[in-house]
C-alpha positions in Angstrom: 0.0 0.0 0.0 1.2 3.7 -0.8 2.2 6.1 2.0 1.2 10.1 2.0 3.8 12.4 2.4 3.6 16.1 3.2 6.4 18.2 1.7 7.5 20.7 4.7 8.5 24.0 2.8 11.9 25.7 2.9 12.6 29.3 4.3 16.4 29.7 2.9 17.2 29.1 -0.9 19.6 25.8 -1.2 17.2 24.1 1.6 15.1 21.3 0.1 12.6 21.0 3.0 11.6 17.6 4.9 9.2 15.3 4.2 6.7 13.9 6.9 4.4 11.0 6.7 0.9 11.7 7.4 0.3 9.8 9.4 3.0 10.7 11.9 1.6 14.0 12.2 -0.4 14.3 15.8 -0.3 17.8 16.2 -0.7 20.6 13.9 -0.4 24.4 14.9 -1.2 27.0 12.7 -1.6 30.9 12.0 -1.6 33.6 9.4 2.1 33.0 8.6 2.7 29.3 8.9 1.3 25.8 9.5 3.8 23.3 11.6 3.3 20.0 12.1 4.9 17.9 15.2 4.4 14.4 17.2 2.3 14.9 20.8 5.7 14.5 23.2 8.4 15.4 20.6 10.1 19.0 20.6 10.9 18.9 16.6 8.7 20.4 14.2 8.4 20.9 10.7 6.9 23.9 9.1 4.3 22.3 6.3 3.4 26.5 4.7 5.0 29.3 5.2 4.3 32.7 3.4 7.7 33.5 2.6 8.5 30.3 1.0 11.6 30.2 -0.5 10.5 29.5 -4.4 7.1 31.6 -4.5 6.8 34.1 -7.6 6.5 37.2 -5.6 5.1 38.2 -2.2 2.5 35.5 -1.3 -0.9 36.5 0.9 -1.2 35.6 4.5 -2.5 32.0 5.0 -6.1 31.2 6.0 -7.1 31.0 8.8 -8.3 27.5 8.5 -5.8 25.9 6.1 -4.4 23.5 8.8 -8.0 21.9 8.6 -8.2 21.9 4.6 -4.7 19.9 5.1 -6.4 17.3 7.1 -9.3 17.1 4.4 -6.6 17.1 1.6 -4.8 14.1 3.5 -8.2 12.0 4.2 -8.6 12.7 0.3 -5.5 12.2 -0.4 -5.4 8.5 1.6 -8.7 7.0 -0.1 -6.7 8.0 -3.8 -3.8 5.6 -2.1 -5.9 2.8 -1.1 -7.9 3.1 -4.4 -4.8 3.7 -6.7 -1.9 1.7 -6.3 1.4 1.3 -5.3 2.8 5.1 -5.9 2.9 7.0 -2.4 1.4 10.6 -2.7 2.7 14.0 -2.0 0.7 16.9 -0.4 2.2 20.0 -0.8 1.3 23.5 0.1 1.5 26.0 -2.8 -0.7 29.3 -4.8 -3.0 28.6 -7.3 -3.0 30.8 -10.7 -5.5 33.1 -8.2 -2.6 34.0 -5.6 -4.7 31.8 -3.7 -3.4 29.3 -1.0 -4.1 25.4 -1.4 -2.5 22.0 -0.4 -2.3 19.7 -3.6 -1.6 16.2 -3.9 1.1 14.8 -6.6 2.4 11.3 -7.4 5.9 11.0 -6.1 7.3 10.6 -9.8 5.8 14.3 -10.0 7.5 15.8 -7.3 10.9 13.7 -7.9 12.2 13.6 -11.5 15.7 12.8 -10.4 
């Protein structure tokens, strides 16, 4: 069965973020500048949207207020696609639409990773 991933951004240019498993993720904090994701009990964090991603064509908005709960949505998506599709694991990822607009979207690993 395929895994899904979340692609934690980067803040510095030459940094190619983390990923995270989805289902690790027990605790997710968010705000108007970031969304981070962390285990109940564990001090290390990974921040999952940021506005000032490195890699963004310009200055980005502020996030929603309640995009840390369309990630959850996105993953529970995201999982039924895995359990329907195959063997590929999945890839959520935070990023603007052609609107400027915030959203988490889910890729095929051979999508994200070309290497």
């Amino acid at each position: 069965m395929s895994d899904v991933w979340v692609l934690g951004t980067h803040l510095q240019e030459g940094n190619s973020g983390s990923l995270v498993r989805a289902d690790a993720i027990t605790h997710l904090q968010a705000s108007t500048e970031k969304v981070t994701a962390s285990r109940i009990g564990s001090e290390d964090s990974v921040v999952l949207a940021h506005k000032d991603s490195e890699g963004l064509c310009g200055p980005a908005p502020v996030l929603p207020e309640d995009f840390h709960l369309a990630l959850l949505v996105v993953i529970n998506e995201a999982r039924r696609q895995a359990r329907a599709g195959g063997d590929e694991d999945l890839v959520v990822l935070a990023d603007l639409d052609d609107n400027k607009k915030w959203d988490w979207s889910v890729f095929p690993l051979s999508e994200v990773y070309t290497g």
